[in-house]
C-alpha positions in Angstrom: 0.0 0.0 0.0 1.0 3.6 -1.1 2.7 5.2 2.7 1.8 8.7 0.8 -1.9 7.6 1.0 -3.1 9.0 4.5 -4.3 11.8 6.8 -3.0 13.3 9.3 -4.8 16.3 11.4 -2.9 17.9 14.2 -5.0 20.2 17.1 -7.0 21.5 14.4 -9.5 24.6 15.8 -12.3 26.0 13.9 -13.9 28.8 15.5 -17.8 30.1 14.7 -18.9 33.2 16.2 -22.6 33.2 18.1 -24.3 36.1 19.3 -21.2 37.9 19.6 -19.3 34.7 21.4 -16.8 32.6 20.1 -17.2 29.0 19.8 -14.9 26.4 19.6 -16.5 24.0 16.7 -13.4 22.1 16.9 -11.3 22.0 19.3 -7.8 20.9 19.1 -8.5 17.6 17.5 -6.1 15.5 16.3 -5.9 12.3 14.7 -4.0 9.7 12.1 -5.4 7.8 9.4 -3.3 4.4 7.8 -3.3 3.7 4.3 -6.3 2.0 3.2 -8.0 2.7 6.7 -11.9 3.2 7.1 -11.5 6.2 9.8 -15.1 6.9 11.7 -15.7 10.4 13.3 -18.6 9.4 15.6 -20.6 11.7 17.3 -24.2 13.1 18.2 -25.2 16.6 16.2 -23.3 19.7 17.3 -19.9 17.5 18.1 -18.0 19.1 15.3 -17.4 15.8 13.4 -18.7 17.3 10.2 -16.7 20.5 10.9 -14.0 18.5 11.0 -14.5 17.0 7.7 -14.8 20.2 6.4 -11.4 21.5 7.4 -10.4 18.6 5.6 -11.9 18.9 2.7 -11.2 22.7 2.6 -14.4 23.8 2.8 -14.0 25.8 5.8 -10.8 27.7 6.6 -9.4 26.3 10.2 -8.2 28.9 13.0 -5.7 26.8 14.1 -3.7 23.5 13.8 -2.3 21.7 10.6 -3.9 19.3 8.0 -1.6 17.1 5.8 -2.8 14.9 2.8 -1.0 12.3 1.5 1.7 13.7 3.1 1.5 17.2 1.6 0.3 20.0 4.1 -2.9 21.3 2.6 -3.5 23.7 5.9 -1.3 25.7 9.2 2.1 27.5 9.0 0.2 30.3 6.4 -0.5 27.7 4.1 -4.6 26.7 2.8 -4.8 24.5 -0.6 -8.8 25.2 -2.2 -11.0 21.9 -2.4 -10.1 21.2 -5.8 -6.4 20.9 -5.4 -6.1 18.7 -2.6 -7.0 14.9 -4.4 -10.2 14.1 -2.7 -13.3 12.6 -3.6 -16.3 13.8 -1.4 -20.0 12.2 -1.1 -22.1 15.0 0.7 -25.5 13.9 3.1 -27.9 15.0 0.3 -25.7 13.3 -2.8 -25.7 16.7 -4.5 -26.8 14.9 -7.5 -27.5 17.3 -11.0 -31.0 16.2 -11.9 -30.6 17.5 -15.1 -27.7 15.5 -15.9 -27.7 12.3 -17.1 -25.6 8.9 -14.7 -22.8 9.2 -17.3 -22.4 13.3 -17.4 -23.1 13.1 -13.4 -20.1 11.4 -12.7 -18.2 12.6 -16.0 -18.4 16.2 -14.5 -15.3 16.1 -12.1 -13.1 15.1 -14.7 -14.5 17.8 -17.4 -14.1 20.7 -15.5 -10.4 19.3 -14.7 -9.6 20.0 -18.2 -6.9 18.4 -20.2 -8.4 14.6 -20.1 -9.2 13.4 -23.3 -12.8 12.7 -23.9 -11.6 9.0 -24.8 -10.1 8.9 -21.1 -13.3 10.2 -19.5 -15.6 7.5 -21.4 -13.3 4.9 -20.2 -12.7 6.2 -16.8 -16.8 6.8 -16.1 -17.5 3.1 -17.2 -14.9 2.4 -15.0 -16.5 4.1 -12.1 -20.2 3.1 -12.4 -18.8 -0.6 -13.0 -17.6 -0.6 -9.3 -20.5 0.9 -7.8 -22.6 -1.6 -10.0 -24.2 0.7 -12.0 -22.8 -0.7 -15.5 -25.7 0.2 -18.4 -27.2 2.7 -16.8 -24.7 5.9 -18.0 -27.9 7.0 -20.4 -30.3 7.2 -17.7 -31.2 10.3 -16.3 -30.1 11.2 -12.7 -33.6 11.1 -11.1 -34.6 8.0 -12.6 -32.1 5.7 -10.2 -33.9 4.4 -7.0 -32.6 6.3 -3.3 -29.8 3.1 -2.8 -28.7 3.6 -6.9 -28.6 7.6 -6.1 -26.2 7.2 -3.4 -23.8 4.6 -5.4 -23.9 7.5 -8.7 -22.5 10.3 -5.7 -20.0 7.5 -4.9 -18.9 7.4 -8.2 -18.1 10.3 -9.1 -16.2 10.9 -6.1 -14.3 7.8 -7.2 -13.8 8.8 -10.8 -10.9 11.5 -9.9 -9.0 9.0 -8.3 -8.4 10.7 -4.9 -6.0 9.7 -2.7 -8.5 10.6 0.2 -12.2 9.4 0.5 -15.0 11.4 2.4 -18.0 10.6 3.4 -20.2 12.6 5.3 -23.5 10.5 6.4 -23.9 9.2 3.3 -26.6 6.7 4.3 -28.8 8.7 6.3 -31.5 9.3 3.8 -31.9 5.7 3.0 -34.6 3.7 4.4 -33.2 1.4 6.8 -33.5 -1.8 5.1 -31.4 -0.3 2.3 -29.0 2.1 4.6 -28.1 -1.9 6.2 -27.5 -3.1 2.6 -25.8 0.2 1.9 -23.8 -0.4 4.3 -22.1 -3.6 3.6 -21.5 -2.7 0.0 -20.0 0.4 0.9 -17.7 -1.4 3.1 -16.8 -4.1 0.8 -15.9 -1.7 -1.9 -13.6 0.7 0.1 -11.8 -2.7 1.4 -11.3 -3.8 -2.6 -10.4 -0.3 -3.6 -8.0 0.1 -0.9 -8.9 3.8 -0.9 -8.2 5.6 2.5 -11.8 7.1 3.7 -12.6 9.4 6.7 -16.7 9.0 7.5 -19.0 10.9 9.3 -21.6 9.4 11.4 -24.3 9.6 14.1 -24.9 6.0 13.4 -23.1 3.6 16.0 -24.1 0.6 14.4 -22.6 2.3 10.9 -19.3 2.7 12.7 -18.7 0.0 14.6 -19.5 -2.3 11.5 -18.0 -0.2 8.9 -14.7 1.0 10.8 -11.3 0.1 11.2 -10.7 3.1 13.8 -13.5 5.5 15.3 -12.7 9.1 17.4 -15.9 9.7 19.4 -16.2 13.1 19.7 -18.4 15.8 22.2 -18.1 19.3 22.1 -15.7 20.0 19.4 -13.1 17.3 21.0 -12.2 13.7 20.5 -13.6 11.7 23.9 -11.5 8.4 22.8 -9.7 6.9 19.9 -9.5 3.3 19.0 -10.9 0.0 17.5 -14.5 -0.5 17.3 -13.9 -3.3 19.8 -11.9 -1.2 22.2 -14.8 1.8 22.0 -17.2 -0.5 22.8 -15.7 -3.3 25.1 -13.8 -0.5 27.1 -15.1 3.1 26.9 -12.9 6.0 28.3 -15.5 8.0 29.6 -19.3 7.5 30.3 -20.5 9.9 27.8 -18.8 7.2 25.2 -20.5 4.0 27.0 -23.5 6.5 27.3 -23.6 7.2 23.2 -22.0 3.9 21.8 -24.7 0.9 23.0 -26.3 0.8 26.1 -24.8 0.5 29.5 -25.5 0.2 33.1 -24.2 3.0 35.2 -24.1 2.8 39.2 -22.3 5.3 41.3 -20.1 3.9 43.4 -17.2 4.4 46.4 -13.9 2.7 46.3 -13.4 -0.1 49.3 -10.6 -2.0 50.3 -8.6 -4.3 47.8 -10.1 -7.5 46.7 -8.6 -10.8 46.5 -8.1 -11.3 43.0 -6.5 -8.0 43.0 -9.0 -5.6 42.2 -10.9 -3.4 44.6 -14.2 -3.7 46.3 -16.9 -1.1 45.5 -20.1 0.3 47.3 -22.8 0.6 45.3 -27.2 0.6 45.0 -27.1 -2.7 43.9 -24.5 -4.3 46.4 -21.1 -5.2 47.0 -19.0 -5.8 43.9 -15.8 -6.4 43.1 -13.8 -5.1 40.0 -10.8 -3.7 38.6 -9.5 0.1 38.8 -7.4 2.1 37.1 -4.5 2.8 38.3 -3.9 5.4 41.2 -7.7 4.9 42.5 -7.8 4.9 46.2 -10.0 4.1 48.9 -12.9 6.2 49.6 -12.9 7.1 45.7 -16.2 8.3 43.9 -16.1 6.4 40.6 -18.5 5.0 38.1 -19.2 1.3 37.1 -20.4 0.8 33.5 -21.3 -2.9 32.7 -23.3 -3.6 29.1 -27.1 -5.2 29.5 -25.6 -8.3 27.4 -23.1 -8.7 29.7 -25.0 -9.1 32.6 -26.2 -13.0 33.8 -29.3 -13.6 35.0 -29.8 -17.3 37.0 -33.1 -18.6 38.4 -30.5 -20.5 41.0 -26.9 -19.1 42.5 -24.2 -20.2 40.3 -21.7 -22.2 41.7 -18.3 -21.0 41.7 -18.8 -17.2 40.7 -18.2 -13.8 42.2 -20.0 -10.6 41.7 -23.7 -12.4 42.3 -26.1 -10.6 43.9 -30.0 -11.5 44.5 -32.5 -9.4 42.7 -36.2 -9.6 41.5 -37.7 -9.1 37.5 -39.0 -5.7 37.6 -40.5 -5.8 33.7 -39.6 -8.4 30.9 -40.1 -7.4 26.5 -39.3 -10.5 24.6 -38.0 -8.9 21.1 -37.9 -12.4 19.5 -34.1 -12.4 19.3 -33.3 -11.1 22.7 -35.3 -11.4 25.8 -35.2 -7.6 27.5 -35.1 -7.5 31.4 -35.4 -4.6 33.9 -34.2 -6.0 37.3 -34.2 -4.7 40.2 -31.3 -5.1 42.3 -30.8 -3.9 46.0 -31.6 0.1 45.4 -30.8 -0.2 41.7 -32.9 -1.5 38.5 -30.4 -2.5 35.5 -31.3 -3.3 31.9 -30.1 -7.1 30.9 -30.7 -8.6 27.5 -30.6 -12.4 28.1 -31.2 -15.0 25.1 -34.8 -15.6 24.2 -35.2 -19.3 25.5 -34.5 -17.6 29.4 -37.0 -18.7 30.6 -38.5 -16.0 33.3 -41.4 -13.7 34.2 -42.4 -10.7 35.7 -42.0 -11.0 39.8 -39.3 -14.3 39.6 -36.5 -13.8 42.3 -33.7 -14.4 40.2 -29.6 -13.9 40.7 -27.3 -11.2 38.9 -24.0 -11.8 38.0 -21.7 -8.8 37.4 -18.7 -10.4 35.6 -15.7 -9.2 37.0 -13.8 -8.7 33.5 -16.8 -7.3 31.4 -17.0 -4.2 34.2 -15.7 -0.8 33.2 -14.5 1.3 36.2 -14.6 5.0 35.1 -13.1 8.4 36.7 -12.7 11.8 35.9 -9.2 12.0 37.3 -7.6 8.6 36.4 -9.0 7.4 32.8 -10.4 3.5 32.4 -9.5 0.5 34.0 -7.4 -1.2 32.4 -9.2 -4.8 30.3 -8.1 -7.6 32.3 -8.6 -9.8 29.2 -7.3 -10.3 25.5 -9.7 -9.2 22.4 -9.9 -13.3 21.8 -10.6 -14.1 25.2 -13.9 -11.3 25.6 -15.1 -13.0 22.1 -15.7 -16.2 24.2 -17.1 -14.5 27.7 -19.4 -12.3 25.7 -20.4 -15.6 23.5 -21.3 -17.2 26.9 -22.5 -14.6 28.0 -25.3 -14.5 25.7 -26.0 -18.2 26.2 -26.4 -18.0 30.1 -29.5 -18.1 31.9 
């Protein structure tokens, strides 16, 4: 893979005035994407993701930081390359799609107003282009005769047709239906791996990035919350605004104890007494947070033999969803969410018994970070497998 083909923004700022204030849109965000990545800025409306984008495209002029393109610096140290000449292929929310113009003249458009290609080049090159998106044959069609799922493939074509070293997407799937957005989806995917093109996306969609990604930066107020695998955002959030926004989670305040014996600490909570690892530098007395995920939580009609972290607790409500049975239970002062496997068989009143696995709960504080995963990526495929099998 080409090393020149990357990204690289370094404590980028973009401020928008507002009623007279400034605002920090984006604030000193910085991130790396490989060659051939699938990079996911993941966020809820208002984060700056798309302002982010933007900077990178060269739509908006940043106030501060530095943005390099296949290793050229397109932005910072006086320097700001237009749009046009920084080798990027965009695909905008609404498609931007020329009615008037037919598939072929659509996605033929970049390369005519680049001047200099020969018209033989551009036939070849559009064919090209709508023969990777799969719309081969229909060049003669008008633009407004392709379905919603067609429309967004002819936008990703003619970003395509340029040949940018640098991909970018900004919710390109949000108008579809969500049957199609899920087909969308996969196709997308499939054809950025083939292509090997490097591609920064913007999303609000969790299930889009975690599926589609090969790294996501969750971002809140114009800053990146955490950086990592979709694995790694989602097995071991950072903060609880990122367990909050990716998934569901549990959250129970909690004081730090004395240390456990398998080396972790004890914590106070509503629901009981639990046990579970800290990050480092947490001390008795502590205020921290526990996070733990509804599937990871195990719900027994007797006490299992053999485990920590089980405490007694009653079903509170029950919503079977056909592939997951949801559970509110209440346990001690608390009630937590669980999502068991649909052959559980419980009801509405049963005293049942919670486990809290030790390794699948988070531990978060404002002064210390996470707790460190006390297990390998291979090993949390198995306990989450069983997990969902429990009951």
């Amino acid at each position: 893979m080409d090393e020149q083909r990357s990204l690289e923004v370094e404590n980028l700022v973009k401020v928008f005035m507002d009623r007279g204030e400034q605002v920090r849109a984006v604030d000193g965000v910085s991130f790396q994407v490989e060659p051939g990545a699938f990079y996911t800025l993941l966020g809820p409306s208002g984060c700056g993701k798309t302002t982010t984008l933007r900077c990178v495209a060269g739509l908006e002029r940043p106030d501060g930081g530095a943005i390099m393109v296949a290793g050229r610096r397109v932005s910072g140290e006086g320097q700001f390359v237009p749009p046009h000449k920084r080798d990027i292929g965009m695909v905008f929310q609404s498609y931007a799609i020329w009615p008037h113009m037919t598939v072929f003249e659509n996605v033929a458009f970049p390369l005519r107003v680049a001047r200099g290609i020969p018209a033989k080049d551009i036939s070849r090159r559009v064919e090209e282009a709508l023969a990777t998106v799969q719309l081969a044959g229909y060049g003669g069609r008008m633009a407004t005769q392709l379905s919603g799922g067609q429309q967004q493939r002819l936008a990703l074509a003619r970003a395509l047709v340029r040949r940018p070293k640098l991909l970018l997407l900004d919710e390109p799937l949000s108008n579809l239906d969500a049957k199609l957005r899920d087909l969308m989806r996969t196709e997308m995917r499939e054809l950025q791996r083939a292509l090997g093109i490097t591609t920064l996306y913007v999303t609000h969609d969790q299930a889009e990035a975690l599926s589609m990604s090969s790294r996501i930066a969750v971002m809140e107020h114009g800053r990146v919350m955490q950086e990592g695998t979709p694995r790694e955002i989602y097995q071991r959030p950072a903060a609880r605004f990122v367990a909050d926004f990716v998934g569901n989670a549990n959250f129970l305040d909690a004081t730090v104890g004395e240390r456990a014996d398998f080396g972790g600490m004890w914590l106070e909570t509503a629901a009981g007494r639990l046990q579970a690892s800290c990050p480092e530098g947490v001390a008795p007395d502590e205020k921290v947070t526990l996070s733990i995920r509804p599937e990871n939580l195990r719900v027994y009609r007797t006490p299992p033999s053999a485990a920590v972290n089980v405490l007694p607790g009653v079903i509170e409500q029950q919503m079977f969803l056909g592939d997951v049975l949801d559970c509110k239970v209440r346990v001690g002062q608390a009630t937590l969410t669980t999502r068991q496997h649909p052959t559980v068989a419980t009801r509405r009143g049963d005293s049942v018994y919670v486990e809290f696995p030790v390794d699948l709960c988070t531990v978060l504080t404002e002064s210390h970070g996470v707790s460190a995963a006390a297990y390998t990526l291979d090993e949390s495929e198995q306990i989450l497998g069983s997990a969902a099998t429990s009951g």
